[in-house]
C-alpha positions in Angstrom: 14.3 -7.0 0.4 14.2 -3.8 -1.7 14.2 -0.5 -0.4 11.7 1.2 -2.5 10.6 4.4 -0.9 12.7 7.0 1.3 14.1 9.9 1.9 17.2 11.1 -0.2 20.2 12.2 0.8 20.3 16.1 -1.1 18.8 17.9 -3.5 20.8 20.8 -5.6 17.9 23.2 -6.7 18.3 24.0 -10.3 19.2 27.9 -9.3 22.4 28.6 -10.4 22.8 25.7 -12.1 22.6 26.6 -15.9 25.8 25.9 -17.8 25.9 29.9 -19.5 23.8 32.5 -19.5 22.4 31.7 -22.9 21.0 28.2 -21.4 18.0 28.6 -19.2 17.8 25.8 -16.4 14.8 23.9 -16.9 11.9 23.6 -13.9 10.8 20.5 -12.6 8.0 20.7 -10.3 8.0 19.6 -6.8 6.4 16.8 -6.6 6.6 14.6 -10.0 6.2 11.1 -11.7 9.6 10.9 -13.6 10.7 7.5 -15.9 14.3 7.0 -15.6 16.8 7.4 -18.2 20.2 5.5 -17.8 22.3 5.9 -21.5 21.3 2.5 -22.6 18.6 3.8 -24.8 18.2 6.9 -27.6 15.6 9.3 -26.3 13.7 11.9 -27.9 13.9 15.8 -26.2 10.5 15.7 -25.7 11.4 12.3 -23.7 14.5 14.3 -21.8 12.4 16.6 -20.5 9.9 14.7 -18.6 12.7 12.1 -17.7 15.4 11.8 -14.8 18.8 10.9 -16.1 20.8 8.2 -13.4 24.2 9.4 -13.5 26.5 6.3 -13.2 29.5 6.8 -15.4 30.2 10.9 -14.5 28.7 11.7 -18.2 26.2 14.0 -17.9 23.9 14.7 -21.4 22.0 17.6 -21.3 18.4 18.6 -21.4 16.3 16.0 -18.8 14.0 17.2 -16.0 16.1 16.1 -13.5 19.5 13.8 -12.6 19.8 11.6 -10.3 23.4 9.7 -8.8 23.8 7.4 -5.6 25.8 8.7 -3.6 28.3 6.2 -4.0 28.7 7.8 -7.5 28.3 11.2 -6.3 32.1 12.0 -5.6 33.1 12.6 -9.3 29.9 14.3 -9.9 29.8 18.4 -9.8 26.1 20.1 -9.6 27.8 23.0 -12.0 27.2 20.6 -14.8 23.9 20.4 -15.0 20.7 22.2 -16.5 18.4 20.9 -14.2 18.2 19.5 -10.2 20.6 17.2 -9.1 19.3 14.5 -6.5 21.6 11.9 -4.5 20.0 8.8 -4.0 21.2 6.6 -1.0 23.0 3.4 -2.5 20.0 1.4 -1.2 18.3 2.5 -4.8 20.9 1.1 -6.6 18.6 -1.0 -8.1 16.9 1.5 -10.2 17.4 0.9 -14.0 16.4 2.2 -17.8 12.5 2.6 -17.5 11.3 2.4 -13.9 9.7 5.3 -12.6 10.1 7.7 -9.6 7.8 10.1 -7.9 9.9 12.8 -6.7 9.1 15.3 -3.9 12.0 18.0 -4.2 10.8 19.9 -1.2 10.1 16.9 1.3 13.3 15.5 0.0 12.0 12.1 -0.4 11.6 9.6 -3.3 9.6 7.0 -4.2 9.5 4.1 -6.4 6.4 3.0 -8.2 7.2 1.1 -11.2 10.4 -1.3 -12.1 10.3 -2.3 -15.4 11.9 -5.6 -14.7 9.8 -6.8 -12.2 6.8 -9.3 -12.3 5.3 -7.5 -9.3 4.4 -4.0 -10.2 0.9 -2.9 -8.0 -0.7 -0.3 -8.2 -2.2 1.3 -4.7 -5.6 3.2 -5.9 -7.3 3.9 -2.9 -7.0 3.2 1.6 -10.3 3.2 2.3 -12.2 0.2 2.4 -16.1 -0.8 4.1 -13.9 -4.3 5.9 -11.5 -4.0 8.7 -10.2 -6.9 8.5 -8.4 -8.8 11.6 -5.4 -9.6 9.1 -5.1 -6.5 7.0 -1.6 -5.9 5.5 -2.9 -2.0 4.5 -5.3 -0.8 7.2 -7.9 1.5 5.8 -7.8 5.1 6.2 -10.9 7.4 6.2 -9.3 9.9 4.2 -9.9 11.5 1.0 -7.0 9.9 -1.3 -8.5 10.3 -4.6 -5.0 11.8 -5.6 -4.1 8.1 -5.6 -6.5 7.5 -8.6 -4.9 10.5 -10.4 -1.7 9.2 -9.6 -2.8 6.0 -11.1 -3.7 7.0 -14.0 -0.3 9.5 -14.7 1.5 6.5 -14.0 -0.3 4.0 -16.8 0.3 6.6 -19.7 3.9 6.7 -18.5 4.5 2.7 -18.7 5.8 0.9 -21.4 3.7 -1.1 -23.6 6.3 -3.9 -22.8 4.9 -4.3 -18.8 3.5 -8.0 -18.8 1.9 -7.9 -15.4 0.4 -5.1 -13.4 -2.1 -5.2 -10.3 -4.4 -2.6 -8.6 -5.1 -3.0 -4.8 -6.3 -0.9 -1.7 -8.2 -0.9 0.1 -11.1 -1.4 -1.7 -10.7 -0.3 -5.3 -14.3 0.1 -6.4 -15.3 2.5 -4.1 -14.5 4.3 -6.7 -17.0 3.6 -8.8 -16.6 5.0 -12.0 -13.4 6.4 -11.4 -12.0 3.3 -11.1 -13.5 2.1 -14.5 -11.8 5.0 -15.7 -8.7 4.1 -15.0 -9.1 0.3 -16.3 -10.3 1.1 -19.4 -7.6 3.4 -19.8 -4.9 0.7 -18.7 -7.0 -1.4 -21.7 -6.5 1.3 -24.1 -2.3 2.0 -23.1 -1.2 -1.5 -22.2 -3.3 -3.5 -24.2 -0.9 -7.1 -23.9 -0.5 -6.5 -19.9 -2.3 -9.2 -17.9 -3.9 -7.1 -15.2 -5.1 -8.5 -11.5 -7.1 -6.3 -9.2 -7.3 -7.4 -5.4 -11.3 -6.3 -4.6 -13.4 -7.7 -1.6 -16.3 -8.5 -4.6 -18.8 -6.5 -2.6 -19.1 -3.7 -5.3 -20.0 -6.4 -7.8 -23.1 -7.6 -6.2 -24.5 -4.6 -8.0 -25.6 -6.3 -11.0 -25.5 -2.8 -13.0 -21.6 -2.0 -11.6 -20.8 -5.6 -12.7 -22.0 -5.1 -16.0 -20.4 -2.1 -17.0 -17.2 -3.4 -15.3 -17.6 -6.4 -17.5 -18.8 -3.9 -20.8 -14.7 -2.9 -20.7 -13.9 -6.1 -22.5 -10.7 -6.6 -21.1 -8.5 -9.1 -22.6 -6.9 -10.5 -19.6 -8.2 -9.3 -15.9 -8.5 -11.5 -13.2 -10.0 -10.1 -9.9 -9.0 -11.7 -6.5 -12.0 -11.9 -3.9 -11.3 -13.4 -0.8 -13.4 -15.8 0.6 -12.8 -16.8 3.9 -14.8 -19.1 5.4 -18.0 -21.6 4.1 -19.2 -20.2 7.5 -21.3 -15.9 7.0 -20.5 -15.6 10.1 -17.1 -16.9 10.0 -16.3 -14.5 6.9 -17.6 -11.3 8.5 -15.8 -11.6 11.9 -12.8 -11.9 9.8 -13.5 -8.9 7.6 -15.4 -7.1 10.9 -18.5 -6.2 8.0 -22.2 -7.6 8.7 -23.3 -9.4 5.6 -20.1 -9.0 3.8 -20.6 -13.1 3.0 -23.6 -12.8 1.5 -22.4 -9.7 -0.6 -19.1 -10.9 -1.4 -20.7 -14.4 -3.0 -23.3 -12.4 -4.9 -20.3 -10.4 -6.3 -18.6 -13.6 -7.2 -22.0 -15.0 -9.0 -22.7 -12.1 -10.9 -19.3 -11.5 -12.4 -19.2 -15.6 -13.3 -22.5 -14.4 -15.0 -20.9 -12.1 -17.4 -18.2 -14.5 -18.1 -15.4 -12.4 -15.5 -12.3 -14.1 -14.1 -12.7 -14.5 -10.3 -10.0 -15.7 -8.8 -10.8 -17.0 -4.7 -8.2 -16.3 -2.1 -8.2 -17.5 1.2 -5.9 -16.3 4.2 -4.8 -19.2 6.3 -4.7 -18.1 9.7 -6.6 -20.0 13.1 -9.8 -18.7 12.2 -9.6 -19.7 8.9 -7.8 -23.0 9.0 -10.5 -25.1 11.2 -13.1 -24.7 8.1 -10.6 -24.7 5.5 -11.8 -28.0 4.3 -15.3 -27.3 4.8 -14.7 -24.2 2.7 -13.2 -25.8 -0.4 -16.1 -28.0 -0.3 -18.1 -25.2 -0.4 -16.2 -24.0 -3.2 -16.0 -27.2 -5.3 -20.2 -27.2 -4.1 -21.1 -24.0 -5.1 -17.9 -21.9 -6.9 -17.0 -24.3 -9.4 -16.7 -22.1 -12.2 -14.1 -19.9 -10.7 -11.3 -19.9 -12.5 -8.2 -19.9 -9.6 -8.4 -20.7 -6.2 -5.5 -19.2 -4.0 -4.3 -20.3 -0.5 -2.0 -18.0 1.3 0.3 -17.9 3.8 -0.3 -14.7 6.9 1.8 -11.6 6.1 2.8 -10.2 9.7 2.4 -6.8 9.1 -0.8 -4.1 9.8 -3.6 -5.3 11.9 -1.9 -8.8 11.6 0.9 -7.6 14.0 -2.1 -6.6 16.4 -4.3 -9.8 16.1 -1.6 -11.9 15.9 -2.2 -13.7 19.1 -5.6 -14.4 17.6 -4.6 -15.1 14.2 -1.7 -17.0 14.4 -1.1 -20.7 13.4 2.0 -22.8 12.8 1.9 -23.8 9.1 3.3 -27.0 10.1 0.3 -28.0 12.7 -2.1 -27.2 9.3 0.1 -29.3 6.4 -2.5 -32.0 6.5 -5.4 -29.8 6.2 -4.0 -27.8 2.9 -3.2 -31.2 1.3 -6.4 -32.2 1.8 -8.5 -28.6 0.8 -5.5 -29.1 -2.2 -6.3 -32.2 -3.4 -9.7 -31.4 -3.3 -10.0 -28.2 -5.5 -7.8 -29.7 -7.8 -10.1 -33.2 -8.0 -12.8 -31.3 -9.0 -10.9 -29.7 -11.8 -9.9 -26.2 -10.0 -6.7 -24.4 -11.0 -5.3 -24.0 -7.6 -2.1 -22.5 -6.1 -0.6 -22.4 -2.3 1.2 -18.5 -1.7 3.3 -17.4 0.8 4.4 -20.3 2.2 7.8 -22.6 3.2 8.7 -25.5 1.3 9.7 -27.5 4.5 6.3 -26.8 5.8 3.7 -28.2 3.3 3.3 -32.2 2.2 4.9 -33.0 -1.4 1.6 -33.8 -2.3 0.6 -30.0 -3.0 3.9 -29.9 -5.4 1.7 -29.1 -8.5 -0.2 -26.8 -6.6 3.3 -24.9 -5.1 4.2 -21.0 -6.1 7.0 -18.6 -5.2 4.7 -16.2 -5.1 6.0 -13.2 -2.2 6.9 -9.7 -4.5 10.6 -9.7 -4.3 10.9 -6.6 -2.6 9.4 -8.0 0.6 11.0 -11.5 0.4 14.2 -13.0 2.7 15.4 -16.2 4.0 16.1 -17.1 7.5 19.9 -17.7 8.7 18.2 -21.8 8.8 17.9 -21.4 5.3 21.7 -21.0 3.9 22.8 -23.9 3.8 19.0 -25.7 2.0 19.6 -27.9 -1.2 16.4 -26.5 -2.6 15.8 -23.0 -1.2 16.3 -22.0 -5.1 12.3 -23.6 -4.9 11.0 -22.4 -2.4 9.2 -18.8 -1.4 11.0 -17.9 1.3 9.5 -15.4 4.0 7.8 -12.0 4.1 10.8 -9.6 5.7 7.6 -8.9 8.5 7.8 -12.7 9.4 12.1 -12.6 9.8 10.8 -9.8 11.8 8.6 -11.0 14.0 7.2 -14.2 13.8 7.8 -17.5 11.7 7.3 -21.5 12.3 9.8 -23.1 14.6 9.4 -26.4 11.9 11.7 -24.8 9.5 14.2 -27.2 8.3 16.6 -27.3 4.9 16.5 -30.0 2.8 
């Protein structure tokens, strides 16, 4: 588990800081998207000074925005040398590399992390608010006007390197945006042209056959948007999501982006109000949703509303094996691309094998002490840290 958010351990303000008095210190606002720089690379000034520099070796070259050390560097590292603000990170953030990027708040004195160039699981949060509640939510909405998060969305794609093969948008519900959001996707189209995008919607917005046309007028190469689908029962569906005739406009969503040749992809939370249908449901699918292109069956993340429904919401993976085999072998008999998330190898039937990711992000993802000593944990997808947390099967076995 990564820590990717925090507060540091000290900032040095630039005062004072310039090497002579015929070098200015440079400014850097307080609160500000910075790439990081670590040596490995040449950089252009202009580069330098929207960059942060991660000290590592005691060298120090002149002209960034900002310089960063952990503090387990920080000993041999004197703020007099520097043109700009020194920050020391805690060691937790040792991590950081040539090309992620920061956002730095000098006067709260905290730091986060919002893109690693390295990893396959780089999301983007565009907006809190959302029209579901749902009983599992891992981000509960938030009546609040965040539409800083869409600015800070878009700063952060012209800052990414054309090189970034995966990148997701999420929420809350990311078309209640409208426009805005449309915005930002075309422009992710225009800077990252070769990066396979997924968005995480509910599909409601798309029921609007107008929105789902000029969503599907952007002519994206390679998006995929992941609607959850919960149950082949409405009612079912909308006491999961807590919306009235969220079914209805959810499957509308799904029929009119199919319609202008879109990639859905269906996900389905596996939890006990899901699991009893779960068979019905991917009949329903194979029935009426065979031209989606990726059906998705995920394991509960303990965290959010989860944590307070989980007396409701919680099933043992292992009582429900037999069930995802058989919802698995289904889909995949009618020709459906399908894939099982979020879930224990020891707990699911070798029959799903094909069907089998290691899909949790890697900075949410650990292994149980029952784990160590597993001939094939290097297969499997371990745990959400909130599960080691809180709760997890009492079937888990090594191999």
């Amino acid at each position: 588990m990564l820590k990717l958010g925090g507060k540091v351990i000290s900032i040095t303000p630039i005062q004072g800081l310039a090497k002579s008095e015929r070098q200015a210190p440079r400014t850097v606002r307080s609160n500000v998207l910075l790439p990081v720089v670590t040596g490995s690379r040449f950089v252009t000034d202009a580069v330098r000074r929207k960059s942060a520099y991660l000290l590592r070796d005691g060298s120090a070259p002149t002209g960034y925005a900002h310089y960063l050390v952990l503090k387990r560097d920080s000993g041999s590292v004197s703020p007099a040398e520097f043109d700009s603000a020194l920050t020391v990170l805690p060691d937790e953030f040792h991590y950081l590399d040539d090309g992620d990027i920061v956002r730095l708040n000098t006067e709260g004195g905290n730091i986060r992390v919002l893109y690693r160039r390295s990893s396959p699981h780089n999301t983007i949060l565009v907006t809190e608010q959302c029209q579901h509640y749902c009983l599992m939510c891992s981000q509960p909405p938030k009546n609040v006007d965040d539409s800083w998060l869409d600015d800070e969305a878009k700063e952060l794609i012209r800052l990414m390197p054309r090189s970034t093969e995966v990148l997701g948008f999420t929420g809350g519900e990311p078309t209640l945006f409208g426009d805005r959001f449309l915005e930002t996707l075309r422009l992710t189209k225009t800077l990252l042209p070769h990066t396979k995008i997924h968005i995480l919607s509910n599909g409601r917005s798309f029921a609007d056959r107008v929105f789902a046309r000029r969503y599907a007028a952007i002519a994206h190469p390679d998006v995929t948007i992941g609607i959850p689908l919960y149950s082949d029962d409405a009612s079912i569906h909308d006491h999961i999501v807590q919306a009235k005739g969220a079914f209805d406009e959810t499957v509308r969503g799904v029929l009119n982006l199919k319609e202008f040749q879109q990639k859905v992809e269906i996900r389905v939370v596996l939890h006990a109000l899901s699991v009893p249908r779960l068979e019905q449901l991917a009949m329903y699918i194979v029935r009426n949703l065979l031209f989606v292109d990726h059906v998705a069956l995920m394991g509960l993340e303990i965290t959010g509303f989860t944590r307070a429904n989980l007396d409701e919401l919680w099933v043992d993976p292992f009582d429900y094996k037999d069930s995802l085999s058989h919802a698995v072998r289904m889909l995949e008999d009618y020709g459906l691309h399908v894939s099982v998330y979020n879930h224990q190898l020891c707990l699911v039937n070798d029959d799903i094998k094909s069907a089998y990711r290691r899909s949790i992000s890697d900075w949410k993802n650990e292994y149980v002490e029952t784990c160590r000593p597993c001939a094939r944990r290097h297969e499997c997808g371990g745990f959400f840290s909130s599960a080691v947390q809180h709760k997890y099967s009492a079937y888990i076995r090594p191999f």
